[in-house]
FIDRENLUM-401673 format. One record per residue (C-alpha): x, z, y. Coordinates in pm, 1 decimal. Layout:
// residues N
> px  pz  py
> X  Z  Y;
...
***
This chain:
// residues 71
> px  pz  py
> -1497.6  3092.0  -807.6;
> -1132.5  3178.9  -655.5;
> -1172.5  3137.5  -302.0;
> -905.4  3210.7  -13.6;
> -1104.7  3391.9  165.7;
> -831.1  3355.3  468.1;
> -761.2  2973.2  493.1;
> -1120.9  2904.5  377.8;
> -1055.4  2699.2  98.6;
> -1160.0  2658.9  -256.1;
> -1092.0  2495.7  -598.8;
> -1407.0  2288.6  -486.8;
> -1339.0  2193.6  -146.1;
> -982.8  2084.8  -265.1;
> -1147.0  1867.3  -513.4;
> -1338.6  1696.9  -240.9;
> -1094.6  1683.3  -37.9;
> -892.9  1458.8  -314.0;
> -1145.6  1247.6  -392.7;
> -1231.3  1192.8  -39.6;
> -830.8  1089.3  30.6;
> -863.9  833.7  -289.6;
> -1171.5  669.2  -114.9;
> -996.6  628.0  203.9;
> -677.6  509.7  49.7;
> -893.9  290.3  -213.1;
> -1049.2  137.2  131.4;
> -719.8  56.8  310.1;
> -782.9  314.9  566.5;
> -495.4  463.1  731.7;
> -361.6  755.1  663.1;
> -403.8  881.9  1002.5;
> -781.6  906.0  945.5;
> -775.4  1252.3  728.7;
> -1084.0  1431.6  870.4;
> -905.9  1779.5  724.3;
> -770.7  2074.9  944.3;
> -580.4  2332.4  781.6;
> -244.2  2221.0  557.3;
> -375.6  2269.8  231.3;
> -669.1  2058.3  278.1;
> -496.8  1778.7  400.0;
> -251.6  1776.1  110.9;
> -497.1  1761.0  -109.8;
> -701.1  1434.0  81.7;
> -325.6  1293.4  130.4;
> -274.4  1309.5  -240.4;
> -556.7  1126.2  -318.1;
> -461.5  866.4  -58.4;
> -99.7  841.8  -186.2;
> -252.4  796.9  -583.8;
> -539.1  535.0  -411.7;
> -214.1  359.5  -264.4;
> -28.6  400.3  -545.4;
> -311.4  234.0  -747.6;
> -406.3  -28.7  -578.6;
> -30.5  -157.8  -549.6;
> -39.7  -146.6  -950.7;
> -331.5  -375.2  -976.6;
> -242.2  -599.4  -706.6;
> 142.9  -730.0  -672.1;
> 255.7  -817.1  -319.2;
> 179.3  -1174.0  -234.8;
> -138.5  -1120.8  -461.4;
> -392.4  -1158.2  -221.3;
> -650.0  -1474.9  -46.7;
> -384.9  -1608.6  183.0;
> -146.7  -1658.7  -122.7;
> -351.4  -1833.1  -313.4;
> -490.9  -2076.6  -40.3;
> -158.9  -2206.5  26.9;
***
């Protein structure tokens, strides 16, 4: 498995990392609340948040929610 032995990151952990962000971003958490250190972990779990986001926007138009529909 290719590992960076320096920044301590693999194919793996980036994979986690990704599916990790799309939970978080799939949960409305904030983007602020990446539990990553080192930059190439965090783009990975960002990435996943910004396709959760992106996602979840698709399936649910603005105005699409409870509060809409109540009134």
């Amino acid at each position: 498995m290719a590992t960076d032995i320096k920044l301590g990151w693999d194919v793996e952990a980036l994979n986690k990392a990704y599916r990790q962000g799309c939970m978080a971003g799939e949960m409305g958490l904030p983007k602020s609340r990446c539990p990553y250190r080192g930059d190439v972990v965090i783009a990975a779990w960002e990435a996943g948040w910004d396709d959760a986001g992106e996602a979840r926007a698709r399936r649910s138009p603005p105005g699409d929610d409870l509060f809409s529909h109540i009134a």
